[in-house]
C-alpha positions as CSV (number, residue, x, y, z in Angstrom):
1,X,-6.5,8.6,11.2
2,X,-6.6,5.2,12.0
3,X,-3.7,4.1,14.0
4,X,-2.6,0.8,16.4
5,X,-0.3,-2.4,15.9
6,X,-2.0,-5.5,14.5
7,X,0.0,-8.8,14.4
8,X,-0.3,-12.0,12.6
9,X,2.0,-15.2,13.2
10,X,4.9,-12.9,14.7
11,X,4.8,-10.6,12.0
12,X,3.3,-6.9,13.0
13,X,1.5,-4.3,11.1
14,X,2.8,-0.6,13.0
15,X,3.6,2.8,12.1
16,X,7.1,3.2,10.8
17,X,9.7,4.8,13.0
18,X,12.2,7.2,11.1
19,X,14.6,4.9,10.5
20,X,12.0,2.5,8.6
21,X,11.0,5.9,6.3
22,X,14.7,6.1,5.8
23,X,15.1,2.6,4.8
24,X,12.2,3.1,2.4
25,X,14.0,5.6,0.6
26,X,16.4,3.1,-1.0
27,X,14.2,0.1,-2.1
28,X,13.5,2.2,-5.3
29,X,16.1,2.4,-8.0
30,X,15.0,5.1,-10.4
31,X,12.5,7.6,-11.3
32,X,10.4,4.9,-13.2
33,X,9.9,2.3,-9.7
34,X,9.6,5.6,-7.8
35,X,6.1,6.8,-10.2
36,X,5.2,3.0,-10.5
37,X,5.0,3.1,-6.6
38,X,4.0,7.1,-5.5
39,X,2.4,8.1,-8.7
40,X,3.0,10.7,-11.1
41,X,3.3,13.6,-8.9
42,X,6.0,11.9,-6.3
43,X,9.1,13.9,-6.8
44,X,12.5,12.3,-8.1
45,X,15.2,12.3,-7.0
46,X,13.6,13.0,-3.7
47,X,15.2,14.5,-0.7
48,X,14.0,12.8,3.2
49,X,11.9,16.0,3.3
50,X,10.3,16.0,0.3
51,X,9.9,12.0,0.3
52,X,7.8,12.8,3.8
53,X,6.1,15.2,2.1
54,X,4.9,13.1,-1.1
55,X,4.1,10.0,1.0
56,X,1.6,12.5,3.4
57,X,3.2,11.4,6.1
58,X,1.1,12.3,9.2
59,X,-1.6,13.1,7.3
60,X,-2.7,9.5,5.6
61,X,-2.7,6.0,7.9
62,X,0.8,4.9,7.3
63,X,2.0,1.1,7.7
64,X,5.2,-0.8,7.4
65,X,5.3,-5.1,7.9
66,X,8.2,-6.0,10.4
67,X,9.0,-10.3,10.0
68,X,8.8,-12.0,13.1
69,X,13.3,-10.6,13.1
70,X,12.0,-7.1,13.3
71,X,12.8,-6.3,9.8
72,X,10.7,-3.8,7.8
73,X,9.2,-6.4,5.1
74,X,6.6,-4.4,3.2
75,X,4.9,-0.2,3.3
76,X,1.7,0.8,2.5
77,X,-1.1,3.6,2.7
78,X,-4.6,4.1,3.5
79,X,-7.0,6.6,3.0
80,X,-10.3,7.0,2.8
81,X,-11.5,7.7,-0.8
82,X,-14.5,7.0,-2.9
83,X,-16.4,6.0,0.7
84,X,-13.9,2.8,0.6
85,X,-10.7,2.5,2.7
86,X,-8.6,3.6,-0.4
87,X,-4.4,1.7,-0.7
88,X,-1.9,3.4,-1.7
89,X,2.0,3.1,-2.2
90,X,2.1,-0.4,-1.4
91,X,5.4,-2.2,-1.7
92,X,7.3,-5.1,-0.7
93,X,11.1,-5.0,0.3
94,X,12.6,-5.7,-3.0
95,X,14.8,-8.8,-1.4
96,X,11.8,-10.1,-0.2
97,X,9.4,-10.2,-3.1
98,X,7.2,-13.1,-4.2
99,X,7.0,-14.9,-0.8
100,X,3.6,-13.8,0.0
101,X,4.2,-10.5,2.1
102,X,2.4,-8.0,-0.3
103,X,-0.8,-10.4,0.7
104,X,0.0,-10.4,3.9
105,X,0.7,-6.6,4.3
106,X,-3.1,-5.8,2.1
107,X,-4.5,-8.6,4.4
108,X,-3.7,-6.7,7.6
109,X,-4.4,-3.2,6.6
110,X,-7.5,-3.9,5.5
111,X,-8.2,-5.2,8.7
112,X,-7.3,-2.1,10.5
113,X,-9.4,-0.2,8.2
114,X,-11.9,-2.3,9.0
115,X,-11.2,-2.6,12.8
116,X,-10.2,1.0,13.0
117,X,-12.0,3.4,10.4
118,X,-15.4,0.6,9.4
119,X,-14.2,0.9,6.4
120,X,-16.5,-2.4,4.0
121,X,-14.8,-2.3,1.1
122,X,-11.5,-1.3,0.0
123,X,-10.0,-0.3,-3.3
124,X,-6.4,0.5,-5.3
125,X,-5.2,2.0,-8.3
126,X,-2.2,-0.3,-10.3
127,X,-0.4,0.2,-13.2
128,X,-2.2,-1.8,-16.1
129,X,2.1,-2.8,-16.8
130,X,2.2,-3.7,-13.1
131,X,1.5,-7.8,-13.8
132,X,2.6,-9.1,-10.9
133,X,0.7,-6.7,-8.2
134,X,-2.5,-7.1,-10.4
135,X,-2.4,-10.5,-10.3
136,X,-1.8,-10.7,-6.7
137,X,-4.4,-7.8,-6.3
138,X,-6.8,-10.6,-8.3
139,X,-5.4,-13.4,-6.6
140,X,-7.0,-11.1,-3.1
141,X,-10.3,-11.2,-4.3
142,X,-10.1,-7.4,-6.3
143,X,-11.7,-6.9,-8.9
144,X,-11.9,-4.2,-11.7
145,X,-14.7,-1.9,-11.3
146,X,-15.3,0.7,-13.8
147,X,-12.9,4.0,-13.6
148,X,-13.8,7.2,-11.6
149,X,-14.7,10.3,-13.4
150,X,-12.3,12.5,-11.2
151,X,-9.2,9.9,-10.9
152,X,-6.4,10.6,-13.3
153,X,-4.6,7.7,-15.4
154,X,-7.0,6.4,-16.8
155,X,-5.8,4.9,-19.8
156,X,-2.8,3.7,-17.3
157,X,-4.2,2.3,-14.7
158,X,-7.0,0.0,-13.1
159,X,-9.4,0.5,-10.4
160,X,-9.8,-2.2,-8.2
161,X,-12.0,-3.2,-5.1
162,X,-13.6,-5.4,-2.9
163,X,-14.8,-6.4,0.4
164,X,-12.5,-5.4,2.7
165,X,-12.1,-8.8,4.8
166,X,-13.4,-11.3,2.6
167,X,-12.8,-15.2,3.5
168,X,-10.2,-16.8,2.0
169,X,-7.3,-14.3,1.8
């Protein structure tokens, strides 16, 4: 597992501290945002045991975004998967959407997947309703790349990748 702080203009990438998972339990408001965000499988309503245990905690890279206050900003995954560093459950705290932060939360885990793991290329699954992370997912540089064989969703979702630093983002 990859691991280490990376920070950008006071903001820090780091492993989240119990109190952050805790915190992260309450950004979603019903079974729909929680499957949006952890997939079909992730259980709802969730208990702080089982919401460990469906985010793979300790056993997948986890990150969460503190602002230059400290605050917990934006979560995300990554994985390796389909020889690409592979996100997952990305979000952005819900008071603090559209301001950039998603980008800035892909921006610096794909450069610890990069620093960390070599990882060229990284790629995503999003909801095909999900308009406003696929167009910031565009807006990155991702594009859509045809489905796997072996993912499920497929008439729900998108596959999307690209080069895991590229210029620009």
């Amino acid at each position: 597992m990859m691991s280490g702080a990376l920070a950008e203009d006071g903001w820090i990438l780091a492993t989240p501290n119990e109190d952050e998972l805790d915190e992260l339990m309450g950004w979603f408001a019903d079974a729909e945002a929680v499957k949006r965000w952890g997939g079909p499988r992730f259980r709802y309503p969730y208990t702080r045991t089982s919401f460990r245990e469906d985010c793979r905690i300790g056993q997948i890279t986890t990150y969460c975004l503190r602002n230059p206050d400290g605050a917990m900003s934006a979560f995300g995954q990554i994985y390796d998967r389909y020889d690409r560093g592979h996100l997952a459950r990305l979000v952005t705290h819900p008071g603090m959407r559209r301001q950039g932060i998603g980008a800035r939360l892909i921006r610096l885990i794909t450069t610890a997947a990069s620093l960390h793991a070599g990882h060229k290329q990284t790629s995503l699954f999003v909801y095909r309703d999900n308009e406003p992370a696929y167009r910031c997912y565009l807006k990155m540089g991702f594009v859509v790349e045809d489905y796997p064989d072996d993912a499920p969703l497929k008439d729900q979702c998108y596959f999307l990748t690209r080069r895991s630093n590229p210029a620009n983002t």
